[in-house]
PLY file of the C-alpha trace (Angstrom):
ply
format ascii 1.0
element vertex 410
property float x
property float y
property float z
element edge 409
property int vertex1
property int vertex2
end_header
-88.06 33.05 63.08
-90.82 34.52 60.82
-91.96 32.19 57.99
-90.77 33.29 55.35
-87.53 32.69 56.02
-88.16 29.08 57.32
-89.73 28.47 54.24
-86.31 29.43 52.31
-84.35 27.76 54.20
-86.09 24.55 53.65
-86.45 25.38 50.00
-82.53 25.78 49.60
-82.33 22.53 51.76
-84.25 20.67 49.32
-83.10 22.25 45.87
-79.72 19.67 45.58
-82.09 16.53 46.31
-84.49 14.77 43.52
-87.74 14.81 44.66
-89.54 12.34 45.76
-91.83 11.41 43.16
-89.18 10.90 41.19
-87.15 8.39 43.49
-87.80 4.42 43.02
-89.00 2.55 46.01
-85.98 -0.37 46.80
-86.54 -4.01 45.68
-85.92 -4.70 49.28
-84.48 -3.73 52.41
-81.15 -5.45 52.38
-79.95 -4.34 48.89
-79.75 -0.22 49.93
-76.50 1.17 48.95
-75.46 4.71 49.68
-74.89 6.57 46.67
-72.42 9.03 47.93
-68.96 7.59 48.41
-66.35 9.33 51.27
-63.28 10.72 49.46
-60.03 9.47 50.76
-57.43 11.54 52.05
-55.34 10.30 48.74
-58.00 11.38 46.62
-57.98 15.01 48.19
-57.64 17.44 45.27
-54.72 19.59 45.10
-56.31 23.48 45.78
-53.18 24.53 42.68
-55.08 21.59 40.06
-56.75 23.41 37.07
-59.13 21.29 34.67
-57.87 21.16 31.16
-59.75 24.27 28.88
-62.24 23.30 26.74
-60.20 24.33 23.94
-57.53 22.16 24.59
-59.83 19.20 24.27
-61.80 20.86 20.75
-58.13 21.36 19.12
-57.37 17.46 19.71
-60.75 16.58 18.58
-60.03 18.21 15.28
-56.41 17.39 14.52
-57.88 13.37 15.15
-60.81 13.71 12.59
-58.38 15.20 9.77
-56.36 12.36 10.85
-59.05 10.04 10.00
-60.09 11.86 6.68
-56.75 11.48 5.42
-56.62 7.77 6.21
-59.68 7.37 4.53
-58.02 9.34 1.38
-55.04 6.39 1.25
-55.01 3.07 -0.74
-56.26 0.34 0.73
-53.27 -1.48 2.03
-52.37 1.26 4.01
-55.17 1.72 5.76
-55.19 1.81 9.39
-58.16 0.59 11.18
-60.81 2.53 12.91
-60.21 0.64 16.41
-56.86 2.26 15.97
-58.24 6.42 15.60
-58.19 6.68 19.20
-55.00 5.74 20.19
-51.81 7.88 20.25
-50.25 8.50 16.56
-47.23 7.42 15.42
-45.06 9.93 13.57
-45.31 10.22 9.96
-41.30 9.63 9.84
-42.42 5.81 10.67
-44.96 4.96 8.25
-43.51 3.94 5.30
-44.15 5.34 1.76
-45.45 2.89 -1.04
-42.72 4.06 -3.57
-39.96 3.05 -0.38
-41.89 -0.61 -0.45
-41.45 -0.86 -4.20
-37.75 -0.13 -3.99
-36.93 -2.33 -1.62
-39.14 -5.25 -2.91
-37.30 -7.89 -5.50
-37.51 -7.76 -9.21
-39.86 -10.75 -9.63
-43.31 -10.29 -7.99
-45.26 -13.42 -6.99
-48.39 -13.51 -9.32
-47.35 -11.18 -12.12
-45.47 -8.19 -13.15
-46.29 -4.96 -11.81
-46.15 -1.43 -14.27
-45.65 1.68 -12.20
-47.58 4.82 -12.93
-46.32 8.20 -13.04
-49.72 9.51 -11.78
-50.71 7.53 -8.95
-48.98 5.12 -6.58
-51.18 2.16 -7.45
-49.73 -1.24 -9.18
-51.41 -3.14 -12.00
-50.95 -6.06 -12.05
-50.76 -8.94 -15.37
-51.61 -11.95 -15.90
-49.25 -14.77 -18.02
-51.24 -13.64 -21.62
-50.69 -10.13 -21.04
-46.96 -10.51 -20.54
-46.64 -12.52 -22.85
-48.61 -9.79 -25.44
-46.04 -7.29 -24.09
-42.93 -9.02 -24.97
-44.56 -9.57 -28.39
-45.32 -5.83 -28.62
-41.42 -5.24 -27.81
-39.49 -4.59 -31.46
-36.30 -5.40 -30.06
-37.09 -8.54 -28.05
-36.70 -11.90 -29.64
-38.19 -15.01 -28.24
-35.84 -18.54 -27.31
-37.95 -21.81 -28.42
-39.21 -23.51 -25.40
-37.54 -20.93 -22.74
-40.19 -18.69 -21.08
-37.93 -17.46 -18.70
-35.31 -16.04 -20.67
-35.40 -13.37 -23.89
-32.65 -11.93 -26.71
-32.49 -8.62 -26.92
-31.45 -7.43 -30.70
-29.89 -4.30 -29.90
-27.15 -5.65 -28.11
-27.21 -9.17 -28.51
-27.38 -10.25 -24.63
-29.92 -13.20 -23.44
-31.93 -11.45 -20.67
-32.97 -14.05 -17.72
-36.45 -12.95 -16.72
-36.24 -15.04 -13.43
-36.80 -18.56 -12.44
-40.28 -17.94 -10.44
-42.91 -16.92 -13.13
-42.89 -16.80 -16.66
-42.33 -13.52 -18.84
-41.61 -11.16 -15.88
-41.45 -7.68 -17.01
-39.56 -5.88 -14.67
-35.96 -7.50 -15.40
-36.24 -6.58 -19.21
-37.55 -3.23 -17.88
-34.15 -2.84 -16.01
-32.36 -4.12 -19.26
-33.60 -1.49 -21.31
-32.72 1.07 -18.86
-28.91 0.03 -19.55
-29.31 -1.14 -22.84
-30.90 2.29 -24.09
-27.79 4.35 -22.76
-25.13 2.44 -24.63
-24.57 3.24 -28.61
-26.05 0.11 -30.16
-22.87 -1.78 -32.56
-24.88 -1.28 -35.95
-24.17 2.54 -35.45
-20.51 2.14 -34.31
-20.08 -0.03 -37.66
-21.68 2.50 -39.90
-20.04 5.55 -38.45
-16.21 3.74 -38.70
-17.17 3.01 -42.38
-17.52 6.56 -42.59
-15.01 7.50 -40.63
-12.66 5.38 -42.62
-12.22 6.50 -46.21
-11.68 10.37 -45.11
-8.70 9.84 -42.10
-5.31 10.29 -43.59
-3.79 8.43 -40.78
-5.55 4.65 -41.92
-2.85 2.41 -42.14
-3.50 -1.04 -44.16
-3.01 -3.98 -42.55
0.68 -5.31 -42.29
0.81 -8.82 -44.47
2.52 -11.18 -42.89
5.62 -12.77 -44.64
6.59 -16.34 -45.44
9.36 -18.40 -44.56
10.85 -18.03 -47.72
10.98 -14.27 -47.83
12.09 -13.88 -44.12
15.23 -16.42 -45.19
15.61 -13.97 -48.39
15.69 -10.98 -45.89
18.12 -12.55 -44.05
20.60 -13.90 -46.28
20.40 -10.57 -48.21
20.98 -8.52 -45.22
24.95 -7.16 -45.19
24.87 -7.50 -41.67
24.40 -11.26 -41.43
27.44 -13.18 -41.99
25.82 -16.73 -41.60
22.20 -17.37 -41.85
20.54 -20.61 -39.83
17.18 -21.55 -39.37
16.72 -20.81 -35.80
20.09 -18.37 -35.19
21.96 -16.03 -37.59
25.56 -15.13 -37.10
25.98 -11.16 -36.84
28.98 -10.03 -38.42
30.00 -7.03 -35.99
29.57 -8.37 -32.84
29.84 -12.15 -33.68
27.33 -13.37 -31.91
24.34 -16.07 -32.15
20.72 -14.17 -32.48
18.14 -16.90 -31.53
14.45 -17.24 -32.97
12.00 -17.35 -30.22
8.78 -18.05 -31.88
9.33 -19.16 -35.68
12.20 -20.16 -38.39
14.02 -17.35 -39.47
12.47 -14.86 -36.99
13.27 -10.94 -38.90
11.80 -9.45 -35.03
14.68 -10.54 -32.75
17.06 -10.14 -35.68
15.94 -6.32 -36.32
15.79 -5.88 -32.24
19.48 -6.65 -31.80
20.78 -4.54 -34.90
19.07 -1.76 -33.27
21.40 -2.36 -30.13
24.61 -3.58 -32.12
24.41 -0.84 -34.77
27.48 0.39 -37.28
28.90 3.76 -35.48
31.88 3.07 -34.32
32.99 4.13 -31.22
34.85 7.68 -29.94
38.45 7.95 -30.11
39.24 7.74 -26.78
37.88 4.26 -26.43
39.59 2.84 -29.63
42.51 4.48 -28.51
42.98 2.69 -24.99
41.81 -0.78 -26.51
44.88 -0.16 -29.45
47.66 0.75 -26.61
45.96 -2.60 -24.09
46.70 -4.32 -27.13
50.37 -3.17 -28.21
51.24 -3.50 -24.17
50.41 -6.82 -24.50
51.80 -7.60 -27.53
55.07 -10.12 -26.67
56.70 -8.92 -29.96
56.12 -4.76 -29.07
59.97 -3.94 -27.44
58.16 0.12 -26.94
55.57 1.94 -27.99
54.25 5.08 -28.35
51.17 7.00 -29.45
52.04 7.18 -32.87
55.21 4.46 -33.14
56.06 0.61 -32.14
59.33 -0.82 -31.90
59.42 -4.25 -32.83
61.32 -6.82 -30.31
62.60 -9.08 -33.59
63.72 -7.10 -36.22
64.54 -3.57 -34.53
62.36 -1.65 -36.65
60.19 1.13 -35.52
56.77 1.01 -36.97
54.65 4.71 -37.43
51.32 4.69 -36.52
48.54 7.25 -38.09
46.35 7.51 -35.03
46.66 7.03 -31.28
47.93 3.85 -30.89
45.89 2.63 -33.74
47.17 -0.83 -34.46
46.77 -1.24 -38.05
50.25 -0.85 -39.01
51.52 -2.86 -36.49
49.50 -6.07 -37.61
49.92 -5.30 -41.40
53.83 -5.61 -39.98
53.32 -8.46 -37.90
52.50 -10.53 -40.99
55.96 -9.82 -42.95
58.08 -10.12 -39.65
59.35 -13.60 -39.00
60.54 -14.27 -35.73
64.34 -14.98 -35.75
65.41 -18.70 -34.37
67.28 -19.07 -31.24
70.79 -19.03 -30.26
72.48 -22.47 -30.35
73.20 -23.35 -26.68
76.85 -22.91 -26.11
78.76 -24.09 -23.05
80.00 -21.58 -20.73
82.00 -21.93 -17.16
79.06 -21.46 -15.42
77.68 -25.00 -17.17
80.66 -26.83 -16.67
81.33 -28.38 -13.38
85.53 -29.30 -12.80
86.34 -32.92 -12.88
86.48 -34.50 -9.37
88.71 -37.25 -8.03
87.04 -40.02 -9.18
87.12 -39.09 -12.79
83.58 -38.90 -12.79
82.05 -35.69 -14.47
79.15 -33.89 -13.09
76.74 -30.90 -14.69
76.70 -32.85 -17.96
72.90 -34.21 -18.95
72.83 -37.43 -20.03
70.92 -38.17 -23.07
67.62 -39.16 -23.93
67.73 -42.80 -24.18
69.70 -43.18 -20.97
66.93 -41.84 -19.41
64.83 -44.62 -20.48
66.62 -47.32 -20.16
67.19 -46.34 -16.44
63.66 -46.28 -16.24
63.21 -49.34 -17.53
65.83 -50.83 -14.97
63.78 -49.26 -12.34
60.81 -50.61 -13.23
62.32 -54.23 -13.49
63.55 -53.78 -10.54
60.39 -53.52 -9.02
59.05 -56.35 -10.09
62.05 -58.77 -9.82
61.55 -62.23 -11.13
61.44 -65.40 -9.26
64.95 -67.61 -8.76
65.15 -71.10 -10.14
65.53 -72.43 -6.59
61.61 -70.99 -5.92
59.67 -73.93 -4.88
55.49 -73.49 -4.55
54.66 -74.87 -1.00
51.77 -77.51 -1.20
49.64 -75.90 1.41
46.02 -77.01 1.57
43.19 -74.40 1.04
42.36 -72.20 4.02
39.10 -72.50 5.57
36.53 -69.67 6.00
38.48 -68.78 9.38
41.53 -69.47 7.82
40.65 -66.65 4.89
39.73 -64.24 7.93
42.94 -64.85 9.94
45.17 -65.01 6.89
46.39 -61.17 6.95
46.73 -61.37 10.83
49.21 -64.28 10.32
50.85 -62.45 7.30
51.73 -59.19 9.75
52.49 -61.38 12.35
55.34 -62.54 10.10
57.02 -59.98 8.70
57.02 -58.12 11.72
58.79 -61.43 13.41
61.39 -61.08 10.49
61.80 -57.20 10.72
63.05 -57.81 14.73
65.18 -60.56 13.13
66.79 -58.09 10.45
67.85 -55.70 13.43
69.13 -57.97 15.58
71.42 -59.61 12.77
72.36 -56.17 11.54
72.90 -54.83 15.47
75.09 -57.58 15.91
0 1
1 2
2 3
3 4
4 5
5 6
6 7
7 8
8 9
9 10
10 11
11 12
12 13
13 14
14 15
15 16
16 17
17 18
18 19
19 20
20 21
21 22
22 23
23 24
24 25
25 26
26 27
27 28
28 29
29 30
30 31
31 32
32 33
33 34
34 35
35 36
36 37
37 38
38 39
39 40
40 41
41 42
42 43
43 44
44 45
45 46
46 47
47 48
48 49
49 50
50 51
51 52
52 53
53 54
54 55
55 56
56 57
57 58
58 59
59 60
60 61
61 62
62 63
63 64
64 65
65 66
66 67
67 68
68 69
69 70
70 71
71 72
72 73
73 74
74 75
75 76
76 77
77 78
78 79
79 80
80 81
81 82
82 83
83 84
84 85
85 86
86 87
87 88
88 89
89 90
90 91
91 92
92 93
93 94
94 95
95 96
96 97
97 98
98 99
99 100
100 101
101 102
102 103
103 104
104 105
105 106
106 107
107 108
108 109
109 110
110 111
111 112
112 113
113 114
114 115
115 116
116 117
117 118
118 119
119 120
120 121
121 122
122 123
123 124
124 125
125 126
126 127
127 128
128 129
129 130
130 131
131 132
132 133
133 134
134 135
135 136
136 137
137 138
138 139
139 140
140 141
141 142
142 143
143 144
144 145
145 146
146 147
147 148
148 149
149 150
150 151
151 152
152 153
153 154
154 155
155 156
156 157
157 158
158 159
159 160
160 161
161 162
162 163
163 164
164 165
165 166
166 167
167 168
168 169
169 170
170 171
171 172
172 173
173 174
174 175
175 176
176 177
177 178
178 179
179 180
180 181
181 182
182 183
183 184
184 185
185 186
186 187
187 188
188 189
189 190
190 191
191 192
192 193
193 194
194 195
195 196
196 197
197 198
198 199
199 200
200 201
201 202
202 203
203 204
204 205
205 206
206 207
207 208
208 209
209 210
210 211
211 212
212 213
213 214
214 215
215 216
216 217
217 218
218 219
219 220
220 221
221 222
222 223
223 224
224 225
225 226
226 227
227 228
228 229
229 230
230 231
231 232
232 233
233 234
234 235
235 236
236 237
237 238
238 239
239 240
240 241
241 242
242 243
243 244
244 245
245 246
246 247
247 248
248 249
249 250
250 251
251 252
252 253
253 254
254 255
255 256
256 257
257 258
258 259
259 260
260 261
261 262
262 263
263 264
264 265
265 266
266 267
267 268
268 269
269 270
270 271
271 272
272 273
273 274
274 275
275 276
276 277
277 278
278 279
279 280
280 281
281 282
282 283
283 284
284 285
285 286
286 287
287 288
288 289
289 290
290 291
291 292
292 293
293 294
294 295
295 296
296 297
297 298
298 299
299 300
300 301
301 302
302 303
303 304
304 305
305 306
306 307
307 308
308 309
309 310
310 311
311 312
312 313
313 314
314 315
315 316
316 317
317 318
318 319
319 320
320 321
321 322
322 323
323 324
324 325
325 326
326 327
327 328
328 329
329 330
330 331
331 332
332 333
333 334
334 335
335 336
336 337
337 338
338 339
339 340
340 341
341 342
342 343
343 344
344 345
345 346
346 347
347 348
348 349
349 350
350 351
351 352
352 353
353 354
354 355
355 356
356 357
357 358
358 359
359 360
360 361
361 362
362 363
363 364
364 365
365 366
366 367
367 368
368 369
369 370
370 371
371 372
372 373
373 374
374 375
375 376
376 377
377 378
378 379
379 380
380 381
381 382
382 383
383 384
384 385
385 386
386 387
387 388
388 389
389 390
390 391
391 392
392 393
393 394
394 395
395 396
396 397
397 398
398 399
399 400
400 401
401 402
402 403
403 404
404 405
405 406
406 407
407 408
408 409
């Protein structure tokens, strides 16, 4: 081999290595280590693997320092830490917005009351004088003596409760005024009906309300009354009690009923079947008609001017007298022959026979004791004697009934 080539070979040999100037001499024998480690056959590399670009790696690098810039642009409080760049995002969908945190939080805050601004997302915050300089500021808030936690409001008239936790909190008359300014405050309502009032032509004045006296004058003045009470009047048509409810001499219930019993008279058809259920009924109608009635007592036919309208036949009723009955007269059917005896039967006896056989029954009855009747002296009965006494009684008389029959079967 010439030398030239040994002397490239050996240079190639030694271009991966340090040299040896460079290399430290060991602290001591036992502490070498060999720097080159054996791969495992788990660690083999797949021959398919590909390193991730370069790109790849610059894009992320970017996308996580504008991350970090707008972080930095944020308030404060939402600041995340820088420990925390590094590590995976969350997405923006979880983070939540400031103006979500102030909806959600309560109407009182801890320390003071908080005023929103339309331009940024930040919250001032007041102390007690300030609040209290803002509810002075506020024309239509009125202050209660010795009550910082509640206000008046003069446009409406309500007492606002500002919370029990701090004094003068602003955000509950905030929220008032929010409802209060939507709604027509009552001054203008009052000055626009006083307006309003003089020009419609369909104001009514106000009904007065009538005494006692004059509801009793109504009444007893009314042609439809017939009796007037103080708690009921008498209606003349339908004869009937109408009842005050509420007061003496009530003109409501009494005009509520006439408007139900009222003068028109009914159709013709009607009157005419009450007139002929009248005459039917009428003992002293012998016929009728539709326009006549033949009367059972004097023979006379009466005319009528309508379908059985009756007012002929009563105006006739009152100038026919009933003639008086037939003197009983006997007959053969009454009398009853004479029988052996003598005795007659079928004839009725008179009036004071009657009751002086009643009279005999009656003494009969209770006939009176003979002037042979003796009392027996009979000591009292004991208490056993009392208990036995209506034993011994039925004993007896059913001894003397068996005694009857046997004297009357022999």
């Amino acid at each position: 081999m010439p030398l030239e080539t040994q002397s490239n070979a050996s240079s190639r040999a030694n271009k991966g290595k340090k040299p040896m100037s460079s290399m430290k001499p060991p602290s001591s024998i036992g502490m070498i280590k060999s720097e080159f480690k054996v791969p495992s056959p788990k660690q083999s590399r797949d021959d398919t693997f590909k390193p991730p670009s370069s790109s790849h790696a610059r894009q992320s690098s970017i996308a996580s320092l504008s991350r970090v810039a707008s972080d930095a642009a944020e308030p404060s409080t939402n600041r995340i830490p820088p420990s925390s760049v590094g590590r995976v995002a969350k997405p923006r969908s979880s983070i939540k917005q400031p103006v979500e945190r102030e909806e959600n939080e309560s109407d009182e805050d801890d320390n003071a009351s908080v005023a929103e601004s339309f331009i940024s997302l930040s919250r001032v915050r007041r102390s007690e004088a300030e609040r209290t300089e803002y509810f002075k500021n506020q024309p239509e808030c009125q202050f209660i003596k010795d009550d910082s936690h509640h206000v008046k409001c003069t446009r409406c008239g309500k007492v606002v409760s500002l919370g029990s936790k701090r004094p003068f909190t602003v955000r509950p008359w905030e929220k008032h005024r929010e409802k209060c300014d939507q709604q027509v405050p009552s001054s203008m309502l009052n000055e626009q009906s006083d307006t309003e009032q003089p020009t419609s032509p369909t104001a009514k004045p106000k009904r007065k309300l009538k005494t006692e006296g004059e509801r009793k004058l109504l009444l007893e003045t009314d042609p439809r009354a017939q009796t007037v009470r103080t708690n009921e009047t008498l209606c003349k048509r339908c004869q009937k009690w109408i009842r005050c409810t509420t007061q003496t001499y009530s003109l409501f219930v009494w005009n509520k009923h006439q408007l139900i019993c009222s003068d028109i008279s009914p159709s013709n058809r009607v009157a005419a079947a009450g007139g002929k259920v009248r005459l039917v009924n009428d003992p002293q109608v012998k016929d009728c008609g539709p326009r006549h009635v033949d009367c059972k007592f004097c023979e006379t036919t009466i005319p009528l001017e309508g379908d059985y309208d009756p007012t002929n036949w009563i105006t006739h009723q009152r100038t026919c007298t009933a003639p008086l009955p037939p003197p009983s007269a006997t007959s053969e059917s009454t009398v009853v022959a004479p029988s052996d005896g003598g005795e007659m039967r079928g004839v009725k006896r008179p009036l004071e026979d009657l009751e002086e056989t009643a009279a005999d029954d009656i003494l009969r009855l209770n006939r009176p004791r003979k002037s042979s009747y003796k009392p027996e002296d009979k000591e009292a009965p004991s208490a056993l004697g009392w208990f036995l006494m209506p034993f011994k009684a039925f004993a007896r008389g059913f001894k003397e009934s068996i005694d009857n029959m046997s004297a009357s079967g022999s």
